[in-house]
C-alpha atoms as one frame of an Amber mdcrd trajectory, in Angstrom:
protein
  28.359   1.840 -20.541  30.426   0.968 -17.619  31.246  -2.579 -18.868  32.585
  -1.171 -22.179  34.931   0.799 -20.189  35.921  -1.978 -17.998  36.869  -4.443
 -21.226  39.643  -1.378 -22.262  40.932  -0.741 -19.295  41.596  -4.544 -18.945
  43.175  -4.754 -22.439  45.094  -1.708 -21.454  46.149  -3.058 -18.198  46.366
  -7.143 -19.698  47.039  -6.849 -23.160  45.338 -10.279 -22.655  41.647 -11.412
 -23.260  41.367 -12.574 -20.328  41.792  -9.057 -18.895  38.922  -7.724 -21.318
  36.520 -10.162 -20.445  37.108  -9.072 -16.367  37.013  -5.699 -17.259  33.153
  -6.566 -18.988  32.149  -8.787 -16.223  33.525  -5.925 -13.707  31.532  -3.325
 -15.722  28.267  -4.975 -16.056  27.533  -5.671 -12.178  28.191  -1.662 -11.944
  26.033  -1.084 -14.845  23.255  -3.208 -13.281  23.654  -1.504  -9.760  22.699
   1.681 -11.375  20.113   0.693 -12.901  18.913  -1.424  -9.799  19.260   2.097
  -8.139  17.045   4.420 -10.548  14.294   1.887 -10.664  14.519   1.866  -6.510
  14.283   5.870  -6.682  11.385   5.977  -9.198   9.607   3.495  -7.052   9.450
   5.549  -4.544   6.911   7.911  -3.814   7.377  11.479  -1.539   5.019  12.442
   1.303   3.664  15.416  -0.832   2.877  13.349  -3.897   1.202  10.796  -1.507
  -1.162  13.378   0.266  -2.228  15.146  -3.214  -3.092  11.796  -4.344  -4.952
  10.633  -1.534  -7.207  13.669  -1.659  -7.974  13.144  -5.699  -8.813   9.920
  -4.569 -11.002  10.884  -1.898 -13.356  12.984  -3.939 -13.512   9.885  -5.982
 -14.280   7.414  -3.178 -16.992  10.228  -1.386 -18.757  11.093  -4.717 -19.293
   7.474  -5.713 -22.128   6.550  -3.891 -24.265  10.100  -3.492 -22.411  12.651
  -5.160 -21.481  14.764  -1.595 -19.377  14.548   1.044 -20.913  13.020   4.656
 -20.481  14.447   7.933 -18.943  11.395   8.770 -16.573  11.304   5.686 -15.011
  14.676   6.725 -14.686  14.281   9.885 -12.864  11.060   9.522 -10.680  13.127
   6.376 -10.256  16.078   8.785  -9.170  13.891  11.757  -6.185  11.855   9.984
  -4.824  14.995   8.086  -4.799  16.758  11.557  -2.241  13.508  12.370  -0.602
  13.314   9.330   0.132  17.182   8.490  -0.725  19.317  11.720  -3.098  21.479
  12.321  -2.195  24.769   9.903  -1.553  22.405   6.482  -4.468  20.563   6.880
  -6.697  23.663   6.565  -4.710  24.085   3.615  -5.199  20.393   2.105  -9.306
  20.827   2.959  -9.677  23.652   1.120  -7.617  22.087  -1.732 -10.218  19.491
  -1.161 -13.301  20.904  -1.292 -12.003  22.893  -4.847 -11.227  18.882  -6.087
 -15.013  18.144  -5.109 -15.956  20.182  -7.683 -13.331  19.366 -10.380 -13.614
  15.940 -12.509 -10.236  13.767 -12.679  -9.070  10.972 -15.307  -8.984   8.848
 -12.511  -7.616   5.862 -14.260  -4.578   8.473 -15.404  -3.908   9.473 -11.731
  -4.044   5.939 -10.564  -2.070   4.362 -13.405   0.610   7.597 -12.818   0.926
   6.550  -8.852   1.444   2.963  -9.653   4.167   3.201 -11.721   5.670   5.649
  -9.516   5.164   3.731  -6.264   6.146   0.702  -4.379   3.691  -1.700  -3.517
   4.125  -0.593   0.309   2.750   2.922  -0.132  -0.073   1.446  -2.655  -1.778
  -0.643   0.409  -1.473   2.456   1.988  -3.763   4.371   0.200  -6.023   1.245
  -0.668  -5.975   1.064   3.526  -6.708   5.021   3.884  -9.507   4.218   0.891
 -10.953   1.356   2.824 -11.477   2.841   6.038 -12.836   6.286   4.377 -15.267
   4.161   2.889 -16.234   2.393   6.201 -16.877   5.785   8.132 -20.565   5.391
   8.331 -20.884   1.893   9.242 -22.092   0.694   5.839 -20.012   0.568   2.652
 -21.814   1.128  -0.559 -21.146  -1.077  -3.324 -20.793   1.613  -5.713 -18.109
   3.295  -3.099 -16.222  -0.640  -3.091 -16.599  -0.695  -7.229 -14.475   2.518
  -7.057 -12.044   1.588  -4.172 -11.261  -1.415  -6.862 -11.100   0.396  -9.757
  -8.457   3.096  -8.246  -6.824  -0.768  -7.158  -7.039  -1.811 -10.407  -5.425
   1.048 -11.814  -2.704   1.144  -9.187  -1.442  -2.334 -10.208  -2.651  -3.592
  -7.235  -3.404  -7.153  -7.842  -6.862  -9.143  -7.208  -5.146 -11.351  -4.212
  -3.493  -8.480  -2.376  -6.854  -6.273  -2.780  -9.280  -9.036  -1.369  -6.374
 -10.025   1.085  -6.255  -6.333   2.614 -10.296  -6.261   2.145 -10.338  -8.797
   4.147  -8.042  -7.650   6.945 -10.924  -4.261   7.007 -14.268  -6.060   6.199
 -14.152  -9.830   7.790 -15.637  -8.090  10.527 -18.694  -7.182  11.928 -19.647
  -4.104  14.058 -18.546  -0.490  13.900 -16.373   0.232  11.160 -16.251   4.006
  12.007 -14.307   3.657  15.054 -10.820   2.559  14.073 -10.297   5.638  11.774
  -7.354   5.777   9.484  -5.814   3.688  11.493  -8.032   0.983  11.463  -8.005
   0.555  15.357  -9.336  -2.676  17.087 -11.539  -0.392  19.371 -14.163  -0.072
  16.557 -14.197  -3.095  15.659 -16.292  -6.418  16.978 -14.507  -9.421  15.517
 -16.753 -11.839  14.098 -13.825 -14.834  13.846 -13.847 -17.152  10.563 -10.918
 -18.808   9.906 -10.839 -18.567   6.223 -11.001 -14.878   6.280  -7.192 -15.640
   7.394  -6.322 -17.754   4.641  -7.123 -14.470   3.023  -5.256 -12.325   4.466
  -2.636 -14.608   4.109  -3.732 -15.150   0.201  -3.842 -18.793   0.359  -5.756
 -21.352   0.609  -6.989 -23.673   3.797  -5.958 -26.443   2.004  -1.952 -25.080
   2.173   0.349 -27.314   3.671   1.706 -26.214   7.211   5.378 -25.008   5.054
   3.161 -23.069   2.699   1.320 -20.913   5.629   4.618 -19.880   6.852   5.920
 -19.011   3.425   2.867 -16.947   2.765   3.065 -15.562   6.027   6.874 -14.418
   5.232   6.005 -12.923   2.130   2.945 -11.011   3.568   5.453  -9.628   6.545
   7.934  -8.242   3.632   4.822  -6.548   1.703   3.262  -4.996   4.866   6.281
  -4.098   7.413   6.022  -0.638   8.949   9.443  -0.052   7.878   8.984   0.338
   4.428   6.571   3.391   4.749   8.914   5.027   7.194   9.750   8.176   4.351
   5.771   9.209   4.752   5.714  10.378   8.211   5.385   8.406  11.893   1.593
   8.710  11.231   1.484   7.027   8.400   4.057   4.428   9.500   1.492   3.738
  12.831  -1.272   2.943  10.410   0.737   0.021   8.413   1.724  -1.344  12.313
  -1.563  -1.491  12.574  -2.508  -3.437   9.514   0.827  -5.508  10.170  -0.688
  -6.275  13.834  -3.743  -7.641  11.889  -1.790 -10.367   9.420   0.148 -11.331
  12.468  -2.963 -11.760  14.600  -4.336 -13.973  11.317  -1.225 -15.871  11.250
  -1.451 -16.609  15.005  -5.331 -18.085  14.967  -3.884 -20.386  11.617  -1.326
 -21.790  13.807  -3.220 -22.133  16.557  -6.298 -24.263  14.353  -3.542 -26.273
  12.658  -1.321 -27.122  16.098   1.387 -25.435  14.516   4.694 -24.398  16.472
């Protein structure tokens, strides 16, 4: 619209072509800035929307593998809500819960619904959340993984990001109950392999030393604590905590290649 306006008001203000075709070139970076700035708002997803979603696909994730909720499973659900929401609304939210338990969801319509209206910053976090709900009692069924990657799938999320933030949760061994939410090295025994790295870093060990750092620098944009900073400090201290494990990755590359 706004570049048809600009070509009059340069023939009004010109009388020359040369004024028209400003006045379109003039309107069409405004026309794409608007545009550039709905598609930033609708990419964005509110704190509300996030925790409603999260708990659909929690009942999903718990009833996958036995059809009920563990001790283990709430207490891990219980315990982040308490960080996320406060005391008072997460009684609220587990009530709202246990009603979901019992309800059935198009789960591919929820998950297609969040993608679309998400950034790819708050998807790995509620693939992370998923992951570690998952992990709670030390085992991970593979029915409970089949529907971690489905909701993935449905997200958008693609097969590289999904294995590479797998990989940041499950290249280790020991006690995968401990970290919580927020995936904290206390519960965790690390078992090290160095091409669980390449992983995270979604390349391959054959990369040259250029193409680590590159992946590296793309992985740093995708999983920055900043960019979850609209769904609450807890929220935000669970992605430093992910971001903490792809730099910890990226050091033990460098470190096995001699790099600076």
């Amino acid at each position: 619209m706004f570049k048809f306006i600009g070509a009059f008001l340069g023939w009004l203000l010109t009388e020359r072509f040369w004024g028209v075709l400003l006045g379109f070139i003039i309107g069409s970076f405004i026309d794409s800035a608007r545009r550039a700035k709905v598609f930033i708002h609708r990419r964005t997803t509110s704190r509300d929307d996030f925790i409603k979603t999260l708990l659909i696909f929690t009942t999903v994730v718990v009833k996958s593998d036995n059809g009920k909720m563990l001790r283990s499973e709430l207490d891990f659900i219980r315990t982040n809500l308490l960080r996320i929401l406060g005391p008072e609304k997460t009684q609220e939210a587990l009530l709202v819960l246990r009603d979901m338990l019992n309800q059935e969801f198009d789960v591919l319509a929820v998950a297609q619904q969040f993608g679309r209206n998400s950034s790819i910053h708050e998807k790995l976090m509620m693939l992370q959340f998923l992951f570690g709900l998952a992990a709670t009692d030390g085992t991970v069924d593979p029915a409970e993984m089949e529907a971690i990657r489905f909701i993935s799938n449905g997200m958008g999320i693609s097969d590289r990001d999904f294995e590479s933030l797998k990989a940041m949760f499950f290249g280790w061994q020991g006690n995968f109950g401990g970290g919580g939410y927020t995936g904290s090295s206390a519960g965790y025994r690390p078992s090290y392999n160095i091409e669980t790295d390449y992983k995270v870093l979604e390349i391959e060990p054959s990369a040259t030393d250029d193409e680590v750092k590159k992946a590296y620098r793309i992985q740093a944009m995708k999983h920055h604590p900043d960019k979850v900073n609209h769904l609450g400090d807890e929220i935000r201290k669970a992605a430093e905590e992910r971001f903490t494990k792809l730099n910890e990755s990226y050091e033990r590359i460098k470190k096995a290649r001699g790099m600076n």
